[in-house]
MARKE-55348 format. One record per atom (N, C-alpha, C): residue number from 0; residue in one letter; chain; atom name; x, y, z. Coordinates in pm, whole numbers, plus 50000, padded with zeros to 5 digits. Each point is the difference from the previous one (the first is absolute). Layout:
<sites>
i->NUM | aa->A | ch->A | at->CA | xx->X | yy->Y | zz->Z
...
</sites>
This chain:
<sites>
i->0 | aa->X | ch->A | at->N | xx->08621 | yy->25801 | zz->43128
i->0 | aa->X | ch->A | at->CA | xx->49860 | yy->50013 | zz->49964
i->0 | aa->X | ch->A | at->C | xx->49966 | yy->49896 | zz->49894
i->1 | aa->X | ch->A | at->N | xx->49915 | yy->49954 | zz->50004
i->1 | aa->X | ch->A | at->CA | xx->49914 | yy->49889 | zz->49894
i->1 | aa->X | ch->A | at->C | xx->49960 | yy->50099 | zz->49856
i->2 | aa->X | ch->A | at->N | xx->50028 | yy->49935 | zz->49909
i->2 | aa->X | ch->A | at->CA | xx->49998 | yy->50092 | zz->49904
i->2 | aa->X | ch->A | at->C | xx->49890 | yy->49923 | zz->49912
i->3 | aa->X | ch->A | at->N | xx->50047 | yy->49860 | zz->49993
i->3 | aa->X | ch->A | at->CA | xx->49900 | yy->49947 | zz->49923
i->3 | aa->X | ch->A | at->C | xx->50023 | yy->49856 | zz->50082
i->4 | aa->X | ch->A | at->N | xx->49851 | yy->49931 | zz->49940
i->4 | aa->X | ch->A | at->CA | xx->49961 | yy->49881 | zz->50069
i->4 | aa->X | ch->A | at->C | xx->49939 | yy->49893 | zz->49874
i->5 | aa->X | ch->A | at->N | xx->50049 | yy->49860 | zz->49970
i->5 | aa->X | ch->A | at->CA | xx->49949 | yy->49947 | zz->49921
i->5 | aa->X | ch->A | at->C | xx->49970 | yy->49823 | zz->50067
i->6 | aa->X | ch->A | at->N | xx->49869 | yy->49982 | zz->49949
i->6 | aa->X | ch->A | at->CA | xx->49912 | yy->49867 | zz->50098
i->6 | aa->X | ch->A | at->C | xx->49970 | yy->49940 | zz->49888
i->7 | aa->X | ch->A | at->N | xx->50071 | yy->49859 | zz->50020
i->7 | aa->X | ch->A | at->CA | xx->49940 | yy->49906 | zz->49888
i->7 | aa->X | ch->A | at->C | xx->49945 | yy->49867 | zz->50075
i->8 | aa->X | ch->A | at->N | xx->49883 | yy->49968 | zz->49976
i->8 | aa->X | ch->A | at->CA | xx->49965 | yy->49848 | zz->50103
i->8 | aa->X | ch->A | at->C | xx->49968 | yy->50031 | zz->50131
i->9 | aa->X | ch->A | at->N | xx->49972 | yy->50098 | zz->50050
i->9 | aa->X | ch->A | at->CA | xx->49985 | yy->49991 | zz->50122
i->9 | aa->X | ch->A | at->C | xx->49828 | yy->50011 | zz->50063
i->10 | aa->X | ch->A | at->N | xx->49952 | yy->49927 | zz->50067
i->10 | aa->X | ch->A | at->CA | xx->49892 | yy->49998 | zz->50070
i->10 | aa->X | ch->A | at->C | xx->49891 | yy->50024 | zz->49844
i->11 | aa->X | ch->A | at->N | xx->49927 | yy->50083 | zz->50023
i->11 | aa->X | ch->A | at->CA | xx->49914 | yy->50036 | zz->49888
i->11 | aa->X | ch->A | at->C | xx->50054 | yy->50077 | zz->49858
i->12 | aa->X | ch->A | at->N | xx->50120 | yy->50035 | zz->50064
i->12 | aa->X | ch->A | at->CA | xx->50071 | yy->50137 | zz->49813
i->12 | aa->X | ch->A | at->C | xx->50069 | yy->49874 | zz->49979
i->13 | aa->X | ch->A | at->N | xx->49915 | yy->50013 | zz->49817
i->13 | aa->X | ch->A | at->CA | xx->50095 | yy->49928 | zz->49910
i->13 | aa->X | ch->A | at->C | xx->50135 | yy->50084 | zz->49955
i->14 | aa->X | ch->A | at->N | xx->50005 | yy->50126 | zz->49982
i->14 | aa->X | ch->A | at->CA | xx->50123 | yy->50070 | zz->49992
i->14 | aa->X | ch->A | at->C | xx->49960 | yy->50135 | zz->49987
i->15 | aa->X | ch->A | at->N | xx->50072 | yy->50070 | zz->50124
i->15 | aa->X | ch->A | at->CA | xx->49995 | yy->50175 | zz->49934
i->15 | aa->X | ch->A | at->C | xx->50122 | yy->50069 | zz->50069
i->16 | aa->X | ch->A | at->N | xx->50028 | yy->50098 | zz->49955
i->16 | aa->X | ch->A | at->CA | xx->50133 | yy->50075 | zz->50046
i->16 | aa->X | ch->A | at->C | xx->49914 | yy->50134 | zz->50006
i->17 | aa->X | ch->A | at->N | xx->50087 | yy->50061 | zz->50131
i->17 | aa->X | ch->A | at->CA | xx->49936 | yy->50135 | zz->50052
i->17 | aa->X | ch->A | at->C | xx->50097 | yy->50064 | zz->49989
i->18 | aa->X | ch->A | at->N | xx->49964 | yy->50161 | zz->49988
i->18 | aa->X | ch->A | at->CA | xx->50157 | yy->50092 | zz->50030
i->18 | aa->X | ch->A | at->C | xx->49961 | yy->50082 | zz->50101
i->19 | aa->X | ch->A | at->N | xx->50090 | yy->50033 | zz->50072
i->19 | aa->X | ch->A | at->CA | xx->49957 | yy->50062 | zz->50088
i->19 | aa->X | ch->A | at->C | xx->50071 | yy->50133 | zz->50032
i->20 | aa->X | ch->A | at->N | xx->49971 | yy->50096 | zz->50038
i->20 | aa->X | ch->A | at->CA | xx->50051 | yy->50165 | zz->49970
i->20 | aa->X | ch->A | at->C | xx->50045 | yy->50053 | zz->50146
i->21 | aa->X | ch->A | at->N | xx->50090 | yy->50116 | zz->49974
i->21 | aa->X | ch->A | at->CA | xx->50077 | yy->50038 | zz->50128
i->21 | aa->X | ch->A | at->C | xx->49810 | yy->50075 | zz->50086
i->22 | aa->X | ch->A | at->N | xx->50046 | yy->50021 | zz->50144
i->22 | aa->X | ch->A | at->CA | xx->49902 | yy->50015 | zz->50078
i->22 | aa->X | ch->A | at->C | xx->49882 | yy->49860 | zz->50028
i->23 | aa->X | ch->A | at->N | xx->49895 | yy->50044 | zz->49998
i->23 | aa->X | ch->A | at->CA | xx->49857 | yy->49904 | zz->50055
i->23 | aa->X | ch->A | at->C | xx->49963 | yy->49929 | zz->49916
i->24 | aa->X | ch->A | at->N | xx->49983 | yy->49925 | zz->49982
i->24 | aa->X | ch->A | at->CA | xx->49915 | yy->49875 | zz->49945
i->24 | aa->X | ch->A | at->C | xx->49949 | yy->49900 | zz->50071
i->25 | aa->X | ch->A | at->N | xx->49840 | yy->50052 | zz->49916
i->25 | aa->X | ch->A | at->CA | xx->49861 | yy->49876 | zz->50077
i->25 | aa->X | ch->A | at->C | xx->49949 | yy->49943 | zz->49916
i->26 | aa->X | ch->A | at->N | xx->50012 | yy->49894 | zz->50094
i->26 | aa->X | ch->A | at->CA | xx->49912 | yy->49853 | zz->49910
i->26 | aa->X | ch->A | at->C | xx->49848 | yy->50038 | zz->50065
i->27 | aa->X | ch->A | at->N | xx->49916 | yy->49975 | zz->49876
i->27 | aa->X | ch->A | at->CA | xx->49842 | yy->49973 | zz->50013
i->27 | aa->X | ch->A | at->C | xx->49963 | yy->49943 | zz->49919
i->28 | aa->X | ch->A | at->N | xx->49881 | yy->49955 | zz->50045
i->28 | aa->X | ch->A | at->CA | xx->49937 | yy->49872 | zz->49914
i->28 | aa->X | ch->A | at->C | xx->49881 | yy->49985 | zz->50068
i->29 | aa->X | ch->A | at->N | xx->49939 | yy->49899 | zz->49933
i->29 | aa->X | ch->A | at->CA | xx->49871 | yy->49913 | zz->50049
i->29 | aa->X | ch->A | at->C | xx->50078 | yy->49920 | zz->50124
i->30 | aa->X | ch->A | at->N | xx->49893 | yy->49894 | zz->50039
i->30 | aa->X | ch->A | at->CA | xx->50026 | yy->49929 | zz->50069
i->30 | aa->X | ch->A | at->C | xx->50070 | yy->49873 | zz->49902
i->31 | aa->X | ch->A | at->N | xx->50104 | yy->49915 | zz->50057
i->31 | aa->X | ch->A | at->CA | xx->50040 | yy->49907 | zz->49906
i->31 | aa->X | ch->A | at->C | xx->50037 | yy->49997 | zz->49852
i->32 | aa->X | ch->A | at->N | xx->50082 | yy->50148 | zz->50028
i->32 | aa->X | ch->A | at->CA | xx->50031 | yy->50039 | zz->49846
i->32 | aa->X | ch->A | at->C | xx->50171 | yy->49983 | zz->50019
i->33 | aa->X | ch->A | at->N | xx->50062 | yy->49975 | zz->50081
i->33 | aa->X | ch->A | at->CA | xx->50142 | yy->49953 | zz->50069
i->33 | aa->X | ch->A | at->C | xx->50098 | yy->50089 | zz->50059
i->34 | aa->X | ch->A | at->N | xx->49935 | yy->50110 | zz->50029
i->34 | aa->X | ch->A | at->CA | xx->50091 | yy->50130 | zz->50102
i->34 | aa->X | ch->A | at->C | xx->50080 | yy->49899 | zz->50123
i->35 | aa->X | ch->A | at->N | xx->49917 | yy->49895 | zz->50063
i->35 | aa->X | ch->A | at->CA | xx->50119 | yy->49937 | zz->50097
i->35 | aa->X | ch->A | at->C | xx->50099 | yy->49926 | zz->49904
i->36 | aa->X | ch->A | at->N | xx->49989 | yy->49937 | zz->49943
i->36 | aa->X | ch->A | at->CA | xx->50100 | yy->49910 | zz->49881
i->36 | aa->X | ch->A | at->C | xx->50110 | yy->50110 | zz->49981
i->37 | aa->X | ch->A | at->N | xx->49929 | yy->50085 | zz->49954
i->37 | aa->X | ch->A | at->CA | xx->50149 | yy->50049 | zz->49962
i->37 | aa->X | ch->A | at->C | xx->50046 | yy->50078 | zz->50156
i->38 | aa->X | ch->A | at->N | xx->49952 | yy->50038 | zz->50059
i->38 | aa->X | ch->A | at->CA | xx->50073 | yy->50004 | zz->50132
i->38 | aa->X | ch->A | at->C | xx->50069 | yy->49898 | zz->50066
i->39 | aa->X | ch->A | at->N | xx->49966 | yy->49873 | zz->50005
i->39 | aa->X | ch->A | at->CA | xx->50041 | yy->49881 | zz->50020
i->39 | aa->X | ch->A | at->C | xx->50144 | yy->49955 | zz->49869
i->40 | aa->X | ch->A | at->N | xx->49971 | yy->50067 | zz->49888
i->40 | aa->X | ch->A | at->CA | xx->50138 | yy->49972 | zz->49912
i->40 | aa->X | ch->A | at->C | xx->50049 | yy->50113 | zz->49993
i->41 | aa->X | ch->A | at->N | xx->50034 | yy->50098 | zz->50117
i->41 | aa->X | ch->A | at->CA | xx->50074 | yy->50067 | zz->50017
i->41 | aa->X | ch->A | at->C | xx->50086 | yy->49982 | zz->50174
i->42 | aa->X | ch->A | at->N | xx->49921 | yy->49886 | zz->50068
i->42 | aa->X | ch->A | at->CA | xx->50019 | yy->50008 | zz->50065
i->42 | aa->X | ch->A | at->C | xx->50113 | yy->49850 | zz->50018
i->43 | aa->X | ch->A | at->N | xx->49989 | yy->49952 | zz->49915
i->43 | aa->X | ch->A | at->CA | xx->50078 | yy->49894 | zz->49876
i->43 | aa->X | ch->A | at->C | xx->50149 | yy->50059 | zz->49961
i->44 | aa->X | ch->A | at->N | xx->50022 | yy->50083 | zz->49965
i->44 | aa->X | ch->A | at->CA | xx->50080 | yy->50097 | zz->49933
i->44 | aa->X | ch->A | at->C | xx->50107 | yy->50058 | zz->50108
i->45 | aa->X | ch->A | at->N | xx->49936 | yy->50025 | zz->50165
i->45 | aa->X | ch->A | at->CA | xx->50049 | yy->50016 | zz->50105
i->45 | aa->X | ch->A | at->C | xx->50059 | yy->49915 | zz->50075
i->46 | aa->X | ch->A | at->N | xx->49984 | yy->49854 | zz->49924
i->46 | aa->X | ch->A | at->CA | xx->50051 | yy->49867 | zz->50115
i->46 | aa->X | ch->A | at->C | xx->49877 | yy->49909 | zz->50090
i->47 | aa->X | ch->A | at->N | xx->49845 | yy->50101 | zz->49936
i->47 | aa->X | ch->A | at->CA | xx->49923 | yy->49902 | zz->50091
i->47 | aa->X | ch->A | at->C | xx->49985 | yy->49844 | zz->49921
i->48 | aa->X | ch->A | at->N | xx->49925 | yy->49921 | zz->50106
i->48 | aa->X | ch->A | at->CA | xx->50011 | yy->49873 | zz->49970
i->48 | aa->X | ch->A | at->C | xx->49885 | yy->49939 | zz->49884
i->49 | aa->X | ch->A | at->N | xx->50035 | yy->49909 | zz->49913
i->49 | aa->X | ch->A | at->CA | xx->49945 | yy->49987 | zz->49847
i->49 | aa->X | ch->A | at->C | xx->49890 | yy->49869 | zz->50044
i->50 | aa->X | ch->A | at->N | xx->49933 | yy->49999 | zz->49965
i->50 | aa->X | ch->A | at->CA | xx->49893 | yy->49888 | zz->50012
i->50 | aa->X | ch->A | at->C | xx->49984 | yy->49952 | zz->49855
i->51 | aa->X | ch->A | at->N | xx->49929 | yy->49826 | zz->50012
i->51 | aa->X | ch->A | at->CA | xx->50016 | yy->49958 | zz->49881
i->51 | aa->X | ch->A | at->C | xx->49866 | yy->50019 | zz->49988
i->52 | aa->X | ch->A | at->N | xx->49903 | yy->49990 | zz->50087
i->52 | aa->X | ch->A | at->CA | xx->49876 | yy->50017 | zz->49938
i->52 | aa->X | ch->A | at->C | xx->49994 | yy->50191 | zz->49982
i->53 | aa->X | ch->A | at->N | xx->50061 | yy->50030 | zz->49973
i->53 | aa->X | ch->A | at->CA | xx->49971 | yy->50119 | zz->49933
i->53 | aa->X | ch->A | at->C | xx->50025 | yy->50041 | zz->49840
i->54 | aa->X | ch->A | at->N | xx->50051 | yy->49849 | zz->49959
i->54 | aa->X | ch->A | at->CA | xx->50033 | yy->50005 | zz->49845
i->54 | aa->X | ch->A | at->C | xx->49876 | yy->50008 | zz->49951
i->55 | aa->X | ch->A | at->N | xx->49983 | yy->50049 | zz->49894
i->55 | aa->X | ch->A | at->CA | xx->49860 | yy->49962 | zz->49963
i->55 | aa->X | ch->A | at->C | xx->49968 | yy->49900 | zz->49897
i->56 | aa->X | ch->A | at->N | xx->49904 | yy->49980 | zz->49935
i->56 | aa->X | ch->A | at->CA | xx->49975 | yy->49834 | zz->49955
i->56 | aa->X | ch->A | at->C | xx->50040 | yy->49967 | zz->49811
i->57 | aa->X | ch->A | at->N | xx->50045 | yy->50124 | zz->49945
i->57 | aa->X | ch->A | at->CA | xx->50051 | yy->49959 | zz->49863
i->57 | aa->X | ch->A | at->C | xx->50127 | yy->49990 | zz->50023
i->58 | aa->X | ch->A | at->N | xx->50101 | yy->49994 | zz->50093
i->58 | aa->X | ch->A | at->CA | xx->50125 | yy->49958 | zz->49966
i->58 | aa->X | ch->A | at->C | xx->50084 | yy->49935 | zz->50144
i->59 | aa->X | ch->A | at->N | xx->50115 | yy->49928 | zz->50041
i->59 | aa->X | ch->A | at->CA | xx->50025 | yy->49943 | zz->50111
i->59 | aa->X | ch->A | at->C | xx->50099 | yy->50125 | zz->50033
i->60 | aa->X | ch->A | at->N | xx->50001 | yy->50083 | zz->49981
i->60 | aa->X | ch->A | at->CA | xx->50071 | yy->50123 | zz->50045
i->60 | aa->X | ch->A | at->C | xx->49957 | yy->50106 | zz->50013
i->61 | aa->X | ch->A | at->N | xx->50054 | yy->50090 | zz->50041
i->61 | aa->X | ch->A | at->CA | xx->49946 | yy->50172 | zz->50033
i->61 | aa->X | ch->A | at->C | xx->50127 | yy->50078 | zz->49994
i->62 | aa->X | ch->A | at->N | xx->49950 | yy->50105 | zz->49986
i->62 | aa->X | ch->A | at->CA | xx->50108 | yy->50099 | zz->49906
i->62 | aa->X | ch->A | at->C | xx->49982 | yy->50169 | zz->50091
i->63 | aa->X | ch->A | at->N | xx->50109 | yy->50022 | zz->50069
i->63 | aa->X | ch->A | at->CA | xx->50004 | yy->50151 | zz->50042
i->63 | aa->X | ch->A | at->C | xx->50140 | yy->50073 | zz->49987
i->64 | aa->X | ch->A | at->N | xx->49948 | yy->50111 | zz->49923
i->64 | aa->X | ch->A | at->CA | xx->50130 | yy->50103 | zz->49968
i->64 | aa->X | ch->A | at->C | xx->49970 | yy->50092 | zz->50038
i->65 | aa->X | ch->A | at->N | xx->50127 | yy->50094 | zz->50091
i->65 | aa->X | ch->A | at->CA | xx->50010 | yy->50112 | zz->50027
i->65 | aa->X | ch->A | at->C | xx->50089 | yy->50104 | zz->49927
i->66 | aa->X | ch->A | at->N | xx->50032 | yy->50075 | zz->50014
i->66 | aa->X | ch->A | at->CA | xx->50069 | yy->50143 | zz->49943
i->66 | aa->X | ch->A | at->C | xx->50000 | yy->50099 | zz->50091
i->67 | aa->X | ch->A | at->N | xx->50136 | yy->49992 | zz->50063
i->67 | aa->X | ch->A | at->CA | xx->49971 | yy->50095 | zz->50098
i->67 | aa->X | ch->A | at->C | xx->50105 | yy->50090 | zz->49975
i->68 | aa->X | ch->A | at->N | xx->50032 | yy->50167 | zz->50031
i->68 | aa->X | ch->A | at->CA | xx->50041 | yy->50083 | zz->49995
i->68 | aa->X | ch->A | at->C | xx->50085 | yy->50080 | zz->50109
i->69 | aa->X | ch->A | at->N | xx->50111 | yy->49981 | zz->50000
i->69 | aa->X | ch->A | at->CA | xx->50039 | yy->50082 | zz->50149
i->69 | aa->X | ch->A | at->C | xx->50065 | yy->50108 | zz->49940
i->70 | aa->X | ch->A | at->N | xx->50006 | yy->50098 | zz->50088
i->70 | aa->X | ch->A | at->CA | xx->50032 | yy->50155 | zz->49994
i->70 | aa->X | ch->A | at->C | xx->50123 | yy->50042 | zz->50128
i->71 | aa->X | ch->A | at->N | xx->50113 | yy->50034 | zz->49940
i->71 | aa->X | ch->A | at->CA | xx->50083 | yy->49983 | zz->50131
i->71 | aa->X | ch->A | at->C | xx->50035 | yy->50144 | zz->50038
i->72 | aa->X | ch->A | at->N | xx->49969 | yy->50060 | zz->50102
i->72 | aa->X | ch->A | at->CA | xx->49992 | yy->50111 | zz->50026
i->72 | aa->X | ch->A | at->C | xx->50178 | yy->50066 | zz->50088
i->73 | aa->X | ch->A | at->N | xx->50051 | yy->50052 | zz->49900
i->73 | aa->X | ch->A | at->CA | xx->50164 | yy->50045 | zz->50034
i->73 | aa->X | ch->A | at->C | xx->49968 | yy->50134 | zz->50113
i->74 | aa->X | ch->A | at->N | xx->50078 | yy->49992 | zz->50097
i->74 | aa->X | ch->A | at->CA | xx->49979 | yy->50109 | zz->50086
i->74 | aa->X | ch->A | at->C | xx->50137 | yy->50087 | zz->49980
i->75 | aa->X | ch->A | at->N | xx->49949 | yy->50171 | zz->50044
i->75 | aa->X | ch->A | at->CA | xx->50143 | yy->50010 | zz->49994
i->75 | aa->X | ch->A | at->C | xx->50069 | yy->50044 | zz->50134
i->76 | aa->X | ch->A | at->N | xx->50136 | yy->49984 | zz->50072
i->76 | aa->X | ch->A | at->CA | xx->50021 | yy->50040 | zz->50061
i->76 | aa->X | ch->A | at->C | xx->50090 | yy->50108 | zz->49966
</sites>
Protein backbone atom coordinates (compact mmCIF):
# COMPACT_ATOMS: atom_id res chain seq x y z
CA UNK A 1 0.00 0.00 0.00
CA UNK A 2 1.24 3.65 -0.72
CA UNK A 3 1.61 5.21 2.45
CA UNK A 4 3.03 8.37 1.52
CA UNK A 5 3.83 10.25 -1.71
CA UNK A 6 6.33 13.16 -2.15
CA UNK A 7 6.48 15.51 -5.71
CA UNK A 8 9.11 17.90 -6.23
CA UNK A 9 9.30 19.67 -9.91
CA UNK A 10 6.84 18.02 -11.47
CA UNK A 11 4.40 19.50 -14.12
CA UNK A 12 2.69 22.35 -12.09
CA UNK A 13 3.63 21.20 -7.97
CA UNK A 14 6.51 22.99 -6.87
CA UNK A 15 6.61 20.47 -3.90
CA UNK A 16 4.08 18.64 -1.66
CA UNK A 17 4.00 15.29 0.11
CA UNK A 18 0.67 13.46 0.75
CA UNK A 19 -0.07 10.68 3.31
CA UNK A 20 -2.21 8.47 2.62
CA UNK A 21 -4.38 6.13 5.14
CA UNK A 22 -5.38 2.39 5.23
CA UNK A 23 -8.86 1.97 3.16
CA UNK A 24 -10.23 4.88 0.43
CA UNK A 25 -8.71 7.78 -0.56
CA UNK A 26 -10.05 10.59 -2.99
CA UNK A 27 -8.49 13.10 -4.75
CA UNK A 28 -10.73 16.31 -5.48
CA UNK A 29 -10.12 19.45 -6.64
CA UNK A 30 -10.94 22.14 -9.07
CA UNK A 31 -10.15 21.75 -12.43
CA UNK A 32 -6.24 22.07 -12.93
CA UNK A 33 -5.44 21.90 -9.40
CA UNK A 34 -3.11 18.50 -10.28
CA UNK A 35 -5.25 15.30 -9.19
CA UNK A 36 -3.83 13.80 -12.69
CA UNK A 37 -0.06 14.82 -11.77
CA UNK A 38 -0.07 13.16 -8.98
CA UNK A 39 -1.77 10.19 -10.50
CA UNK A 40 0.67 10.38 -13.25
CA UNK A 41 3.61 10.46 -10.30
CA UNK A 42 2.27 7.57 -9.01
CA UNK A 43 2.07 6.06 -11.96
CA UNK A 44 5.97 6.94 -12.15
CA UNK A 45 6.54 5.06 -8.96
CA UNK A 46 5.00 1.84 -10.79
CA UNK A 47 7.57 1.81 -13.76
CA UNK A 48 5.43 4.04 -16.04
CA UNK A 49 7.34 5.95 -18.58
CA UNK A 50 8.96 9.60 -17.43
CA UNK A 51 8.70 12.43 -19.87
CA UNK A 52 10.98 15.37 -19.97
CA UNK A 53 8.49 17.79 -20.76
CA UNK A 54 6.83 17.03 -17.66
CA UNK A 55 9.61 18.67 -15.53
CA UNK A 56 8.44 21.76 -14.73
CA UNK A 57 10.19 25.15 -15.44
CA UNK A 58 12.21 26.18 -12.05
CA UNK A 59 14.53 23.33 -12.16
CA UNK A 60 16.10 20.69 -15.00
CA UNK A 61 14.76 17.90 -12.84
CA UNK A 62 11.70 16.37 -11.16
CA UNK A 63 11.45 14.66 -8.05
CA UNK A 64 9.00 11.56 -7.04
CA UNK A 65 8.96 9.63 -3.76
CA UNK A 66 7.06 6.88 -2.66
CA UNK A 67 6.58 4.99 0.74
CA UNK A 68 5.05 2.07 0.42
CA UNK A 69 3.92 -0.46 3.07
CA UNK A 70 3.46 -4.19 2.72
CA UNK A 71 1.63 -6.37 5.18
CA UNK A 72 2.50 -10.08 4.91
CA UNK A 73 -0.26 -12.15 5.78
CA UNK A 74 1.07 -15.74 7.64
CA UNK A 75 -1.48 -18.48 7.12
CA UNK A 76 -1.87 -21.23 9.30
CA UNK A 77 -1.93 -24.67 8.38
Amino acid sequence: MLSELYIRNLAIVDEIKISFTEGLNILTGETGTGKSIIIGAISLLCGGRANTSSIGKRSDNAYVEGVFFFLIMMKKF
